[in-house]
N, C-alpha and C positions, 0 to 999 in steps of 0.2 A: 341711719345713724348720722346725726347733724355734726359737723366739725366743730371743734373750739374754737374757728375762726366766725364761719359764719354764727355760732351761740354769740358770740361775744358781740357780735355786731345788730344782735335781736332788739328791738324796742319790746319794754316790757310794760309804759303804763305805772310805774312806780317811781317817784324824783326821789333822791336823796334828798335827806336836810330833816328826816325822822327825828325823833327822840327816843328812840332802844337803845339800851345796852351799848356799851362797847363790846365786839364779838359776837351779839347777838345773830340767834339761827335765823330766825323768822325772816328776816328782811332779806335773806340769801333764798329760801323758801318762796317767798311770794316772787322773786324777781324769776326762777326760774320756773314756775307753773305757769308767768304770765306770758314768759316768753314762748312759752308750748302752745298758745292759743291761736288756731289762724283767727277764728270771727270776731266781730266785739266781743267785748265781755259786760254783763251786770254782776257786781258782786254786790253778797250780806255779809258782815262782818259781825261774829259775836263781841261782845263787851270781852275784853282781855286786853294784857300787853299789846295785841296786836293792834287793837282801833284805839287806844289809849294815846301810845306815843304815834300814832301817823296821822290822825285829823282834830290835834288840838284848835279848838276855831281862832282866828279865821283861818287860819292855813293846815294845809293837808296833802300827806302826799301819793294820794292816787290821783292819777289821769284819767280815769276810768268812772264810770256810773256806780257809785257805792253806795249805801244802803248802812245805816249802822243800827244792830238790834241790841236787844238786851241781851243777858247770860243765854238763855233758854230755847230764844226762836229764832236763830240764825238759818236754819232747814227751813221753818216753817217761811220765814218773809220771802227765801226763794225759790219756794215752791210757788207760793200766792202770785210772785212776780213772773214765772216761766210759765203757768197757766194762763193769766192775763194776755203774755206775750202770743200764747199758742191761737187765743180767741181773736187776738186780732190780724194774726196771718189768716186766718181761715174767712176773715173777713175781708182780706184786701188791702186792711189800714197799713199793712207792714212789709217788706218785701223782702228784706235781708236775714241773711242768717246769723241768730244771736247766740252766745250759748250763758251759760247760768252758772254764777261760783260763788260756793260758799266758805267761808273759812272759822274755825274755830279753834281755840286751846282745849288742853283736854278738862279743865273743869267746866267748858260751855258744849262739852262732847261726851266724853265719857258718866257724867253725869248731871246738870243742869239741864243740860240741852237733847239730852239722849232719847226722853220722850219724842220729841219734835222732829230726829233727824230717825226713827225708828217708822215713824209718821209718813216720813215723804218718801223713806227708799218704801216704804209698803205699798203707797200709792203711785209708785213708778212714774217719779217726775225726770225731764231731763237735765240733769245739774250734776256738777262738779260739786263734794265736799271737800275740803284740806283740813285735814285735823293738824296743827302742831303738835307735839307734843312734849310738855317740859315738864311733866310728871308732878306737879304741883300746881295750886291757886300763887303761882309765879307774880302773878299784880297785884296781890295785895298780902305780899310776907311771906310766900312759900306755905299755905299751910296743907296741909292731907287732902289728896285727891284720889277717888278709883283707880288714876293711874299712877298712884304713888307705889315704888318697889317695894319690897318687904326689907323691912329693917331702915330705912331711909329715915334721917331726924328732920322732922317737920313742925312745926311751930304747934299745932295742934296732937300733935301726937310724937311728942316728942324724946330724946334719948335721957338717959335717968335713974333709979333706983330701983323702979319697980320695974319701968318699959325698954325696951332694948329699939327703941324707935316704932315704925312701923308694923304692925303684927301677921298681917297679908300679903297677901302676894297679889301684884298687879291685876286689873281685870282685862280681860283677853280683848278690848273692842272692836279689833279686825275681825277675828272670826263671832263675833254677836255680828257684824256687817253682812259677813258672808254667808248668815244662816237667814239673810231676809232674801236669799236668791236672788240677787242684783247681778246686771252685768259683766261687772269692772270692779273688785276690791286690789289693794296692792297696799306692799309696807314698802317705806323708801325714808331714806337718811338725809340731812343737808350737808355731808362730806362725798358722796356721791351725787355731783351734778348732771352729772347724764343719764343715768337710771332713773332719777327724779323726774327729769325733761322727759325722757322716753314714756315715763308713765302715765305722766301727763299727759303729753302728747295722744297718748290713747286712750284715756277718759274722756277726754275731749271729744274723741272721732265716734266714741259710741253712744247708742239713743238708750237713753234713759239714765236711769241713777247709777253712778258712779263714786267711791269711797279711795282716798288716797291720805292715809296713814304715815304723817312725817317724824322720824326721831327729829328734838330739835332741845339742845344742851342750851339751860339757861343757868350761865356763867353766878350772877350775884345768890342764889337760890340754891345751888347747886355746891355753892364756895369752891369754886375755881377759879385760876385763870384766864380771864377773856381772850389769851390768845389760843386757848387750849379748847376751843369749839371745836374745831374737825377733829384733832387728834382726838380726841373723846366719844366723837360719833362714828369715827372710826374702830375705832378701839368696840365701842358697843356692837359692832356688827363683828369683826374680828371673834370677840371671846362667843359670839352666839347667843348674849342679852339681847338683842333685836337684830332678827333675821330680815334679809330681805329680800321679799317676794311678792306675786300675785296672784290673784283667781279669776279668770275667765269663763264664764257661764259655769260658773262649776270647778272648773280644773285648777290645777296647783300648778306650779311654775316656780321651783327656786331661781333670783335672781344673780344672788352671789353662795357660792361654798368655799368659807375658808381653809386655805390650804395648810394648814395645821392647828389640833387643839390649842388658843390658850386660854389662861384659867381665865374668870371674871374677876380674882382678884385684881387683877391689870387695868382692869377697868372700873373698878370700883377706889382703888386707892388713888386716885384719880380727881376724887370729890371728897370733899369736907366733910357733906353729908353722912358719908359714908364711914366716915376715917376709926370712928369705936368697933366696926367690925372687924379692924386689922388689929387687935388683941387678941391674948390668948384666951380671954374667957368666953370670944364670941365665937370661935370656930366654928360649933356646931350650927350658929346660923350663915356663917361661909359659908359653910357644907351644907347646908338644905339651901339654898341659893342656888350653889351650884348644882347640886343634883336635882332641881325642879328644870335649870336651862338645858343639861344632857335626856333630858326627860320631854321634853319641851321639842328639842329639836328634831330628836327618834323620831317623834310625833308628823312633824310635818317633813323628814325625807321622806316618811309613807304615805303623805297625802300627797306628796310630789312625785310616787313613783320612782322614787331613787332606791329606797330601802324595802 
């Protein structure tokens, strides 16, 4: 377990002087997965918030060997480049140890990209992926993505006369991860810095594909507060909307158990988005909300051997 002194004294390969968000997660995110790396790093960046506001040309703020792909093949370009990498250690050209990072939102993951990154954990390459995840196409208007929650108002699927927002319920893409029998899958939040660190830290240390699943609250999208980023992703792990944990060859691992129920409302009144299900005529979608997350959760104390 690394101290907040020495964390804070990590080089991580990322300068300030971005263009995110005020409050934004992602740059709290990237600084700490980078500071988990002992070897170089090459990273792919998908098209999103994230390569958007950090390598407007000429300036950019990685210090690191970047790579920026389209929506779709952020897995596949670092696969191609950790293969490459593999042929010419075998040849001599190379002598150091490099390791391979990919990063994506969840519309260049959960769905854009999902062929590609379904691709390379199949083909067991050795790479880090980081999914953000801010539950929407956050870079261009918030509209509806797979990992949009049920009931959430999104520009494409929006709240209304007929629609009550969103009609689904999120898609599960940790465990579609953890059904390609990889490694290292984990969920981790950017209001827990050390859990994050830590998991990284061990994606890092193991051979082959590795998947790390970040909550990450996007403030303008979201219609909150920019200073209410952690409280929020706090708050999501609290009410038991995003658990967080990992799978090791298989096994389950809760990271955190909150020590008491509270509801999701707490977390959901919280966001703008959200704020038509705090009526009374939406109850019944609180309450299937809520009873899909006690449902939800049942689920993985048993795959964690807890329950």
């Amino acid at each position: 377990m690394i101290s907040i002194k020495d964390y804070a004294e990590k080089k991580c390969g990322f300068a300030s002087g971005h263009r995110s968000c005020s409050g934004c997660a992602f740059p709290i995110i990237i600084r700490n997965v980078l500071k988990a790396a002992k070897d170089p790093l090459v990273i792919s960046l998908a098209t999103g918030c994230m390569e958007v506001t950090t390598t407007i040309f000429p300036q950019s703020s990685w210090q690191v060997p970047t790579i920026h792909n389209t929506f779709l093949n952020s897995a596949s370009t670092i696969s191609g480049v950790e293969r490459a990498y593999e042929s010419l250690k075998r040849k001599g050209k190379i002598k150091k140890e490099i390791k391979f990072l990919a990063f994506g939102g969840d519309g260049g993951t959960y769905d854009i990209g999902l062929q590609a990154l379904s691709g390379a954990l199949e083909r067991g390459h050795d790479f880090v992926y980081v999914l953000y995840d801010n539950e929407a196409y956050c870079n261009t208007g918030g509209q509806r993505s797979s990992a949009s929650p049920l009931g959430s108002n999104t520009t494409t699927e929006p709240v209304g006369k007929v629609h009550n927002g969103k009609k689904t319920f999120k898609k599960d893409i940790t465990k579609i991860v953890v059904a390609h029998n990889i490694p290292y899958v984990a969920q981790a939040a950017v209001h827990n810095w050390s859990d994050l660190y830590n998991k990284a830290e061990k994606a890092f240390s193991i051979k082959g594909p590795a998947f790390i699943n970040v909550f990450s609250p996007c403030e303008l999208n979201w219609k909150m507060d920019p200073s209410m980023t952690i409280k929020v992703s706090k708050l999501a792990t609290e009410t038991k909307f995003w658990p967080l944990y990992e799978v090791e060859n298989g096994n389950y691992k809760l990271s955190y158990n909150p020590p008491k129920d509270v509801p999701v409302e707490e977390y959901l009144k919280t966001q703008g988005r959200f704020k038509h299900l705090l009526s009374e005529e939406n109850k019944p979608t609180l309450q299937k909300i809520q009873g899909h997350i006690d449902s939800e959760w049942e689920k993985l104390l048993k795959l964690c051997g807890i329950k």
